[in-house]
Every structure is written in structure tokens, then in C-alpha cells.
C-alpha positions, 0 to 999 in steps of 0.5 A: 342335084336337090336330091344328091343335097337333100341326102348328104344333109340328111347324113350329114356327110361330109360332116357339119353339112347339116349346120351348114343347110341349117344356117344358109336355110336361115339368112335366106328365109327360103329353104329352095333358095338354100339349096340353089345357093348349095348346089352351086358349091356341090357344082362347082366342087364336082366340077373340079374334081372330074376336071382334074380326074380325082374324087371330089374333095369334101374338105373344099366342098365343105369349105365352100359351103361355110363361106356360104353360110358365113361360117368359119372354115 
């Protein structure tokens, strides 16, 4: 799953995952931290979506991922 984050940072896919990283990179201080913190999201958002038999929503996952960050949704 670090890879799978690493990549969707890397093109910024869904979009403003990148500033999302950045920010939770930051209030942790430890960029593995971050990603531990974001995997959970990825997760629990892959999770759902073959729970429900539907493609991931990266607009929940996205979501998801700036209540982490302390960002507005």
C-alpha cells in the first residue's frame, strides 16, 4: 500500500492528494508516519467499495484524507 500511496502522490491522483501528503508529512514530522496515517484511509476506502461491489469513491477517500490533514473537505 506504500507504493499504491506513493503513486497517487506522485500524480496527484485523485486531486490535491499531493497537499494532502504534504500537510500530514508535516503535523506528523515523520514522512512513514504520514503514510501509515493515509493507508488507513486508502483501507478503509478500498475496503467499502469492494464491500459494496463498486469502484472506489476518491471523492470520500479524498475527504477522508483532508480530515486527516486538518483540511477543509
Amino acid at each position: 500500500l506504500h507504493l499504491g500511496l506513493r503513486e497517487q502522490v506522485a500524480t496527484n491522483r485523485p486531486a490535491g492528494i499531493a497537499a494532502v501528503y504534504k500537510a500530514t508529512a508535516a503535523s506528523t514530522g515523520d514522512i512513514h508516519a504520514a503514510e501509515h496515517e493515509m493507508i488507513e484511509c486508502l483501507a478503509e476506502t478500498l475496503w467499502e467499495a469492494q464491500s459494496q461491489n463498486q469502484p472506489p469513491d476518491e471523492q470520500k477517500y479524498l475527504e477522508r484524507l483532508r480530515r486527516l490533514a486538518g483540511q477543509q473537505a
